[in-house]
C-alpha positions in Angstrom: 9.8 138.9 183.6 13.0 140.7 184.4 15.3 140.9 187.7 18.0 142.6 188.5 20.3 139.6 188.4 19.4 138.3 185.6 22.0 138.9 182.8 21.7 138.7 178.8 24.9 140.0 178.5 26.2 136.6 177.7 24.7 134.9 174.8 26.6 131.2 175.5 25.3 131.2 179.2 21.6 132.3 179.9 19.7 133.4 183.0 18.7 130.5 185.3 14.9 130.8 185.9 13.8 129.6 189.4 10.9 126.9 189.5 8.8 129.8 191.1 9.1 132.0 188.2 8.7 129.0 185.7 5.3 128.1 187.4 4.3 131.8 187.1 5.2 132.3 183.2 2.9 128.3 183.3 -0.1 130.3 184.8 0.3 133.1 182.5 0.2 131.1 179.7 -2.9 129.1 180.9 -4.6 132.0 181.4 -3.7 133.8 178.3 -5.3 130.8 176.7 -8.5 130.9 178.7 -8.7 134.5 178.4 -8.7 134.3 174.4 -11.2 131.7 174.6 -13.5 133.3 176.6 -13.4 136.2 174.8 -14.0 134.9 171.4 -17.0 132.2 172.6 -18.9 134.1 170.1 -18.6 132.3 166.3 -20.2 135.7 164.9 -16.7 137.7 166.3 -14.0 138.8 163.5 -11.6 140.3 165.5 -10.1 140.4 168.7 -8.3 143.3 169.8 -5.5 142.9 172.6 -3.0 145.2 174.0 -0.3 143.5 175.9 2.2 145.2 178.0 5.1 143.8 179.8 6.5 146.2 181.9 9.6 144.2 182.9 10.0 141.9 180.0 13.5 140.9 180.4 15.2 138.6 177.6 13.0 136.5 176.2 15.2 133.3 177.3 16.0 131.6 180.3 18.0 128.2 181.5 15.5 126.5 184.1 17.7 126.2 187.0 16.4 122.4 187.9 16.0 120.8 184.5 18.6 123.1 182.2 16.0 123.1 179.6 15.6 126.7 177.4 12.5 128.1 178.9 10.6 131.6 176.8 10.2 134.3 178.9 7.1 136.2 179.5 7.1 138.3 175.2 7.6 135.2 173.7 4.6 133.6 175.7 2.7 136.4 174.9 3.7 136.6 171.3 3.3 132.6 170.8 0.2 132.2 172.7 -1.6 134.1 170.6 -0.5 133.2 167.6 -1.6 129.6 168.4 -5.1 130.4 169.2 -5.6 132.5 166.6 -4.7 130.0 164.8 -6.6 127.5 166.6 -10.0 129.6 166.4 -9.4 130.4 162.7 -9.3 126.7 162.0 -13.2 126.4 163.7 -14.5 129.0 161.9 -15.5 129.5 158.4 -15.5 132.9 158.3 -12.0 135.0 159.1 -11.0 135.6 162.8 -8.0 137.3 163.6 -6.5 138.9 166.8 -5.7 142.1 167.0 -2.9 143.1 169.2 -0.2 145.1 170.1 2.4 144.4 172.6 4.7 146.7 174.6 7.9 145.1 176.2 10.0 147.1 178.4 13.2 147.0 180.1 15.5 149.6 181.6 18.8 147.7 179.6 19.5 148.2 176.6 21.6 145.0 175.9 18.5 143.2 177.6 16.2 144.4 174.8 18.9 143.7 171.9 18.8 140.4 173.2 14.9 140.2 173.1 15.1 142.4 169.5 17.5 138.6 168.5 15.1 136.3 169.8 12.2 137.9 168.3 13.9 138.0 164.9 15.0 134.3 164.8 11.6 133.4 165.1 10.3 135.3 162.7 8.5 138.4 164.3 11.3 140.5 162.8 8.8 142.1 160.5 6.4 143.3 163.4 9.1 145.3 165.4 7.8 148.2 164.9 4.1 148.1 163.7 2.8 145.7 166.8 5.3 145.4 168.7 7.5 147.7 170.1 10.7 147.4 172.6 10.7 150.2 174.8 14.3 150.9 176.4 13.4 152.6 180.0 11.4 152.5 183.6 7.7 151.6 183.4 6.8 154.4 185.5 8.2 157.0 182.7 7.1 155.3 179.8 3.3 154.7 181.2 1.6 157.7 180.4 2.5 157.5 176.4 1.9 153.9 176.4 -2.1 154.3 178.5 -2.9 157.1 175.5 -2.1 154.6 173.1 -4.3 151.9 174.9 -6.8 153.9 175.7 -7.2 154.8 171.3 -7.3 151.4 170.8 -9.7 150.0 173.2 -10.0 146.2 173.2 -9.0 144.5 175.7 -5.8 145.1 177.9 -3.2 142.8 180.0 -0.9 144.1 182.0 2.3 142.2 183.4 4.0 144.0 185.9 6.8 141.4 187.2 8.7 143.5 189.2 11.2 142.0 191.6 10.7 143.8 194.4 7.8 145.9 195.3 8.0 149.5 194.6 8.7 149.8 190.5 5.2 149.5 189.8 3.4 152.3 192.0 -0.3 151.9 192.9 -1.5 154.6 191.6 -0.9 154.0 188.1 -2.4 150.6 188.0 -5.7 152.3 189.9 -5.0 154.5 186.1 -5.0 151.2 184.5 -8.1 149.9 186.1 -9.8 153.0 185.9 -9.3 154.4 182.3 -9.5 150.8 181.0 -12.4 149.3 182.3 -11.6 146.2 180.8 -7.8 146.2 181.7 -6.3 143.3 183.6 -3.1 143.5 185.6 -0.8 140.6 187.0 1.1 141.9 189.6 4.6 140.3 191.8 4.2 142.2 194.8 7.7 141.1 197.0 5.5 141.3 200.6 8.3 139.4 202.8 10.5 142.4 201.4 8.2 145.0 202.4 7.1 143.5 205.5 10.4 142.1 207.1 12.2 145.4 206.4 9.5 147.9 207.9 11.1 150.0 210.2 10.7 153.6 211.3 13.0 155.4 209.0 13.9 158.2 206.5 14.9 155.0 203.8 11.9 152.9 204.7 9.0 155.7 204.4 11.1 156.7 201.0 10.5 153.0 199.5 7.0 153.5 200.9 6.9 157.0 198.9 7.9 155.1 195.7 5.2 152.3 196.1 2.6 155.1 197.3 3.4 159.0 197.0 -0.1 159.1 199.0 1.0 157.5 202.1 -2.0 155.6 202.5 -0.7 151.5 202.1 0.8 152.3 205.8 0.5 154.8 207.8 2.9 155.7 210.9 1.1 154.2 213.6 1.0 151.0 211.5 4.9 150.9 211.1 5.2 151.5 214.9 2.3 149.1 215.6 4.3 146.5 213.8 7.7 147.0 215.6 5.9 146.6 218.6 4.4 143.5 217.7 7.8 142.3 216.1 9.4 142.5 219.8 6.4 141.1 221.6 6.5 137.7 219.6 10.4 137.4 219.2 10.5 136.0 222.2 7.6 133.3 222.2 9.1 132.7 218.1 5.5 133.1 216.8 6.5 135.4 214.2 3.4 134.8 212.1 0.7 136.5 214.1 1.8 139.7 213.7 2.6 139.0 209.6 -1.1 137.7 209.0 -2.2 140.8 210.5 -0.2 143.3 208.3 -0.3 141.0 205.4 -3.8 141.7 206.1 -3.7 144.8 206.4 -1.3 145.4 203.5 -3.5 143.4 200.9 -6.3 145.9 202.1 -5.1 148.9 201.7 -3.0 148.2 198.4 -6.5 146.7 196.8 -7.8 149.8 197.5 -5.7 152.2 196.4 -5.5 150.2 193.2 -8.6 150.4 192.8 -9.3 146.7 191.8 -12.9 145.1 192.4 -11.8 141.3 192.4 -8.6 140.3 193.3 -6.4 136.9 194.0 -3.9 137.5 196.8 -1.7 134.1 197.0 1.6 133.6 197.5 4.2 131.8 195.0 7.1 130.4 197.3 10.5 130.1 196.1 12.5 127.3 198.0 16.0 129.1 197.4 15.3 132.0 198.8 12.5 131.0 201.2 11.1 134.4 200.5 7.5 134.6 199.3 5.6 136.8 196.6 2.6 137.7 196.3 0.9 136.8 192.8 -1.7 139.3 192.2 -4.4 139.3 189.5 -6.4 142.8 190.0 -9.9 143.1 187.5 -13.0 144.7 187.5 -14.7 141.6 186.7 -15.7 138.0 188.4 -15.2 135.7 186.2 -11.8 137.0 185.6 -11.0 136.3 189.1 -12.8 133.2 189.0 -10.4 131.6 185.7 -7.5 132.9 187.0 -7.8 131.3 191.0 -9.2 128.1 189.2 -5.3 128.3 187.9 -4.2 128.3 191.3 -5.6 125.7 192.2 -4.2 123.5 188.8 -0.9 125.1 189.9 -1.3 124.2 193.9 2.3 122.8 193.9 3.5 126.5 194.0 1.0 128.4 195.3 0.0 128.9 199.2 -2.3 131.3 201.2 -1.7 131.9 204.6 -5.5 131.9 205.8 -8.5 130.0 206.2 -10.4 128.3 203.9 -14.2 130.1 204.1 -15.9 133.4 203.6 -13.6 135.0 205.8 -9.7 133.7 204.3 -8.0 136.7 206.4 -9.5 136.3 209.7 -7.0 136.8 212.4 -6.5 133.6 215.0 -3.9 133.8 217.4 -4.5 129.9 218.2 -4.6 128.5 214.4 -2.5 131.2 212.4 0.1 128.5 211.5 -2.1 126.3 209.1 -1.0 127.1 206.1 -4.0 127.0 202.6 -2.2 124.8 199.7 -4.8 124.0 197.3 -4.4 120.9 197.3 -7.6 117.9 198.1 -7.1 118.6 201.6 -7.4 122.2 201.0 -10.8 121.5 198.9 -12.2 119.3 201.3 -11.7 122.4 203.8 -13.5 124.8 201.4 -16.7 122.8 201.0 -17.6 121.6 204.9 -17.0 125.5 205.7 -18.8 126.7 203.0 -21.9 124.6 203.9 -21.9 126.3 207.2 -21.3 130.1 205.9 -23.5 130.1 202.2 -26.7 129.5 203.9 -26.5 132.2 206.8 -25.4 134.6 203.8 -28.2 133.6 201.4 -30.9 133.6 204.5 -30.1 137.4 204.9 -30.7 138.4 201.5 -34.4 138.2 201.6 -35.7 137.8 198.0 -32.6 135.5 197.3 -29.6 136.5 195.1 -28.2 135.3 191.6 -25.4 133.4 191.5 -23.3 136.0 190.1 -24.0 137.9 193.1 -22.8 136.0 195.4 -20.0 135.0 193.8 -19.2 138.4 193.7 -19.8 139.4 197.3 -17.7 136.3 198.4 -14.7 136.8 195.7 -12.2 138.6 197.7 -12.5 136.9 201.2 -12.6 133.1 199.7 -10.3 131.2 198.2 -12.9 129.1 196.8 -13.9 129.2 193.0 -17.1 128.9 190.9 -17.4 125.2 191.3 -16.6 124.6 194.7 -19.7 127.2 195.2 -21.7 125.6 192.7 -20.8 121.7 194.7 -21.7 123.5 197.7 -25.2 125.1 196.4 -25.8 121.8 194.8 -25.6 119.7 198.5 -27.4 122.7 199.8 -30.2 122.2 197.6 -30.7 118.7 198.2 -30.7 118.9 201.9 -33.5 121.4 201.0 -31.7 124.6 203.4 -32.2 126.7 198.9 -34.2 126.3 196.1 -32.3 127.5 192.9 -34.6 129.0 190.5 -33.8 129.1 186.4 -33.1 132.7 185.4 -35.9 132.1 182.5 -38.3 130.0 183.4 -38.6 130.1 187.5 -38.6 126.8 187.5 -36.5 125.2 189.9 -33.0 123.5 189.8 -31.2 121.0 190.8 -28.0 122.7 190.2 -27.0 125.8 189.4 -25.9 125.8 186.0 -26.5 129.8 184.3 -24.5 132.0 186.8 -27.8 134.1 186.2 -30.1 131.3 188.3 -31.5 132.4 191.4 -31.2 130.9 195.0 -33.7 131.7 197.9 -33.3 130.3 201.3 -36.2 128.1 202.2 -36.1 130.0 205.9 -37.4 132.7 203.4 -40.3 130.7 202.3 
């Protein structure tokens, strides 16, 4: 992760990393860690082969700006990560297991990257600078195209970290690349929205940081900019400044979504108390259970995450009357998740007439619910035993009590 601010100029006095950006580089590493083991649940597998890029990598070190402790930045949490579980899986196995992976760290300053280039050395890496990984001095946007060949030859698996500290250094349309020519690419994406949204405004500089984001012009259009000025004098007065956010948040997380390209996505926001500005966190896949493991991390991490919707099948929907109630992940948040899901999973399972797996569902629920796999599979459970499903084992037919395989089948008893 890399800011503007942040200086490694000075060896004696580091960065200070904010407790937002320290719980971010905590849910990278928890996911890292869940993504290795997922992808190495077979015993058979020899190899695992990764491609890592940070495209804002920044130093390596920070000062945590609350405890003073040394905290790694996002390479050596990357680099350290997977050491460990290779490790880790090598010790289970009795035949070899290694992971295979490159990484890319990139920053546009040079005494930024010497520093990293010191780091990486003192802790022995020294002899992999080079032949896995490489420090690229430069912007991401002109260094993608050489680094997506070089992906793309490998194959494997692919992470993305694009921790940019605004909004408009890593353009859409190259992570729709990323998603598109890596099929099994991942990106984690800060996305500053308060920036975006809180200086729109109809002019020459705006529609230029637009044109950086999106050369297309699609992620807002002209009546949208003039649509929100309007709303922003319409609710100055009454001080209910959040309607008209929700609704272009909305809108925003729409539109960028699809111009990435991504089929499952987790839009939450990470707040920072300093500033009292807040980011969007975005994980953008092609896969479910990718989104599933990474919102079960928001949950674990609910301190620092929030969502500024509703808690069912429909987390965006605009209203005016309860557009204040902010979604924190916390037991209160859960509690929400499960009495509105009983009322909204059966109406959805009714309508698909020969029932639907539970991978199915989960997937045509993923990106308007901040609910995970087991809240669902609570939900389906309760459903079950007030006999409104049946759940069916994706083998036998026989019936459930629980879901279980994400392959088992529910049926609405209204379809009986």
């Amino acid at each position: 992760m890399t800011h503007k601010f942040y200086d490694w100029s000075n060896r004696s006095k580091l960065p200070l990393l904010e407790p937002h950006s320290a719980a971010k580089h905590e849910v990278l590493q928890a996911y890292l860690e869940r993504y290795i083991e997922m992808l190495t649940a077979d015993p058979r597998q020899d190899v695992l082969r990764l491609t890592i890029v940070d495209g804002f990598s920044g130093g390596g070190l920070y000062k945590h700006a609350e405890t003073g402790e040394v905290c790694t930045g996002s390479p050596l949490i990357f680099l350290e990560t997977i050491k460990r579980m290779e490790a880790e899986i090598q010790a289970k196995r009795k035949k070899s297991f290694r992971i295979d992976a490159t990484f890319f760290f990139i920053d546009h300053n040079e005494i930024t990257l010497h520093f990293l280039k010191s780091q990486l050395r003192k802790r022995g890496y020294g002899k992999l600078i080079g032949e896995r990984i490489f420090l690229l001095g430069g912007v991401f946007t002109n260094l993608f195209p050489t680094i997506m060949e070089i992906a793309k030859t490998r194959k494997g698996r692919a992470l993305f970290l694009l921790d940019q500290c605004g909004y408009k250094d890593a353009p859409l349309p190259l992570i729709r690349k990323i998603l598109k020519q890596l099929p099994n690419a991942e990106v984690m994406l800060t996305f500053s929205v308060d920036a975006l949204v809180n200086y729109i405004a109809d002019t020459e500089q705006f529609r230029k940081c637009l044109n950086n984001l999106d050369p297309s012009g699609k992620i807002l259009l002209d009546r949208d900019i003039r649509e929100v000025e309007t709303l922003k004098q319409a609710v100055s007065a009454s001080g209910r400044s959040a309607q008209w956010r929700l609704m272009i948040e909305k809108k925003l997380l729409h539109r960028l979504t699809h111009i990435c390209g991504a089929k499952h996505y987790t839009p939450y926001f990470i707040t920072s108390g300093k500033s009292h500005r807040a980011y969007w966190f975005l994980h953008l896949s092609m896969h479910v259970k990718a989104w599933d493991e990474m919102l079960k991390l928001h949950w674990q991490h609910h301190n620092c995450f929030v969502h500024h919707g509703g808690a069912g099948l429909d987390m965006f929907g605009f209203k005016p009357d309860n557009c204040n109630i902010d979604f924190n992940f916390d037991e209160i948040a859960r509690q929400q998740s499960s009495f509105t899901l009983m009322e909204q999973l059966p109406r959805i399972i009714h309508r698909t007439k020969d029932g639907i797996t539970f991978t199915d569902l989960l997937t045509k629920c993923s990106n308007n619910t901040p609910a995970h796999s087991g809240i669902f599979k609570n939900v389906i459970r309760q459903l079950n035993k007030e006999k409104l499903i049946q759940i069916a084992d994706h083998r036998t037919g026989k019936q459930r009590r629980t879901v279980g395989h994400w392959g088992n089948h529910i049926v609405s008893n209204r379809n009986k």
